[in-house]
C-alpha positions, 0 to 999 in steps of 0.5 A: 683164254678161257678153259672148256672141258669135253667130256666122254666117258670112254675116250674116244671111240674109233668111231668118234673122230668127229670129236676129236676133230671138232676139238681140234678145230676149237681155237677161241678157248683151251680145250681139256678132255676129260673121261672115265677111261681111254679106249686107246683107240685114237691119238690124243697125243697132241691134246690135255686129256685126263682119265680116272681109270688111272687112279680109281677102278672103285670110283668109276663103279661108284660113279656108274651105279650112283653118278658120284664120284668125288676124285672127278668133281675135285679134278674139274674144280682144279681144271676151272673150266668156263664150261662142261661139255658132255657127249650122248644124252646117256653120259650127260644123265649120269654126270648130273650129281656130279654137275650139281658140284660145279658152279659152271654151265654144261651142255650136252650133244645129242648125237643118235640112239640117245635121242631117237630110240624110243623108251619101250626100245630102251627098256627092252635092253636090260641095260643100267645104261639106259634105265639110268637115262630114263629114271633121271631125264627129267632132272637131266632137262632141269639141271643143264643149261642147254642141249645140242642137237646134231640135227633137225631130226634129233632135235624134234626126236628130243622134244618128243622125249620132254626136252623144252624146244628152247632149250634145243640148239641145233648145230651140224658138225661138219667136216674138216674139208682140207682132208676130205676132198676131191681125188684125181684118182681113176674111179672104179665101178665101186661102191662104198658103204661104212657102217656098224653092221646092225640091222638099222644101217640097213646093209642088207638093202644094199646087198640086195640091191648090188643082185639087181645092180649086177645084172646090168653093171657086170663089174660093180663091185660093193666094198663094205666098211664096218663090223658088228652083230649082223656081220654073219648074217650079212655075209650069208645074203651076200654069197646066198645072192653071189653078189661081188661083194668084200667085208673089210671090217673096222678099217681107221680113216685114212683107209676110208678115204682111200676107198672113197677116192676110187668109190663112184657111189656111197651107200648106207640105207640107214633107218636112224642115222642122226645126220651121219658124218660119212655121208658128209665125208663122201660128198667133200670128196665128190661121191654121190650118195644112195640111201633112204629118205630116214632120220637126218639123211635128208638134212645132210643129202640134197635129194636129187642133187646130190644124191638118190633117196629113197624110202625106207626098205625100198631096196629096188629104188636103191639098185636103181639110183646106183646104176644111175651113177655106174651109167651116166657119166654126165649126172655122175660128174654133175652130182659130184660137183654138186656134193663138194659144193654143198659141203664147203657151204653147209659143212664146213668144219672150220664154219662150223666150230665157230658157230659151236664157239658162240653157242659156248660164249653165249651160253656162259654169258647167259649162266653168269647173268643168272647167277648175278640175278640169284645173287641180287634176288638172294642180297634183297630177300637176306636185307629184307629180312634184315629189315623185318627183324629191326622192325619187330 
């Protein structure tokens, strides 16, 4: 069985289960992730991982501020993997000196920010992180074989950066629906969001939204799932409207789903989302979704069947769609039925990994036909040569 090797410069991200589960779906080749170093954040027990933080604090600077790194190029040649899969453009652009010493083909996801954040946004953040990504995209379009993108929207915010369409394949994720299903649960006039709290999850519509919803649905309830920098900020709006609302914080998976059992609508007025797994997760277990009509919601909600959508800011249509849910039982239970129906045909994880698994063998048979053209191009330029010399 051939080796593939995911990698992630942190690994993994309480946020980024959707990794961890798209590896453990992967059964057509042997899977090892490999970072820089381990968040401990998710269980990776069951899983080959490998970081260099438990060898060399130098090289992880070196590798940072340079992109070289000698001890992980002589660990991935050791490994032999088919192919290298990073995760977020931002990783990938640092990876490419690296990649320059592997005779493998790699590929890179591009998942959100890393595509549609514009290069005025990214130089206003001072950051290495992002000046690196942006002195060395180019080379970044030349040196990898290929780009994913977690969404239509990403794929076109990509090509807007230089990235050749070509070169883009679009591939949704999915969800892994034999965990994420439909309750028997009694479902209470609760509505759900799950989201850092930054200004572009747009929290603070839904909060606005919850003052309209509550003069009409005395017992509407807004649970907020999520931490960040707009936090206290938030909490402030949330008790300036007297809105019934609770700030859980950073809460794993398992208390997700336990909220999206009881929860009769799902909430994130995003301005960025990329295509936003727990807008699927939501609607594998049968809750409609309220949100704006941004990024690559529209891709992952049917609007009108599966969900309201509204544009951008429109925190009165957010009120409006929610307390269409709370009121009408028969759309409710329509639309519910309609959002589990959409999932198991167009999200489904296991149906998604093997498309991911033919992007994989395809593009390493495309890589072998390239090096077999080098090689015969290099054989007839080195006879050629051969030849000039024996005439002169």
């Amino acid at each position: 069985m051939k080796k593939i090797v995911i990698f992630r410069e942190q690994i993994l991200g309480t946020s980024e289960t959707f990794i961890l589960k798209q590896i453990q779906f992967i059964k057509k080749f042997y899977v090892s992730l490999v970072g820089l170093s381990n968040a401990h954040k998710l269980d990776l027990s069951n899983l080959e991982h490998w970081c260099l933080n438990e060898h060399s604090k130098f090289q992880i600077t070196l590798y940072k501020v340079f992109g070289i790194c000698p001890r992980l190029v002589s660990f991935l040649k050791k490994l032999e993997p088919s192919l290298i899969h990073i995760h977020t453009g931002g990783d990938a652009a640092r990876f490419i000196k690296v990649r320059r010493k592997l005779k493998v083909p790699v590929i890179a996801t591009f998942h959100g920010t890393d595509a549609s954040a514009s290069d005025a946004w990214r130089k206003k953040q001072n950051s290495f992180y992002y000046k690196h990504y942006l002195k060395n995209r180019k080379e970044l379009i030349k040196t990898f074989d290929c780009f994913i993108a977690i969404s239509k929207f990403i794929k076109e915010k990509m090509i807007e950066q230089g990235f050749p369409k070509e070169k883009i394949i679009v591939h949704y994720i999915g969800v892994d629906t034999d965990s994420f299903y439909p309750q028997t649960c009694t479902k209470k006039q609760l509505i759900l969001f799950v989201g850092r709290l930054t200004k572009q999850k747009g929290c603070e519509y839904l909060i606005k939204a919850m003052y309209e919803v509550k003069h009409e649905v005395l017992n509407a309830e807004l649970v907020i799932i999520g931490d960040g920098p707009e936090r206290k900020n938030l909490e402030a709006l949330a008790n300036e409207l007297n809105t019934s609302c609770s700030f859980l914080g950073s809460r794993n998976e398992d208390t997700i789903k336990h909220f999206l059992s009881e929860a009769k609508v799902f909430c994130c007025p995003s301005f960025s989302e990329g295509l936003g797994i727990v807008f699927l997760e939501a609607q594998a277990m049968g809750v409609p979704v309220v949100s704006f009509m941004s990024g690559g919601i529209p891709e992952a909600v049917i609007n009108n069947k599966t969900g309201f959508l509204y544009p951008e800011k429109d925190f009165i249509g957010l009120s409006h769609g929610i307390m269409k849910f709370l009121i009408d039982e028969q759309t409710w239970s329509l639309y519910s039925k309609n959002c589990v129906k959409h999932i198991e045909e167009n999200f489904d994880i296991k149906k998604q990994t093997l498309q991911l698994e033919k992007i994989y063998q395809d593009v390493i048979k495309q890589y072998k036909e390239k090096q077999t053209i080098r090689l015969e191009k290099a054989y007839r330029d080195t006879l050629n040569k051969v030849r000039k010399r024996t005439l002169f």
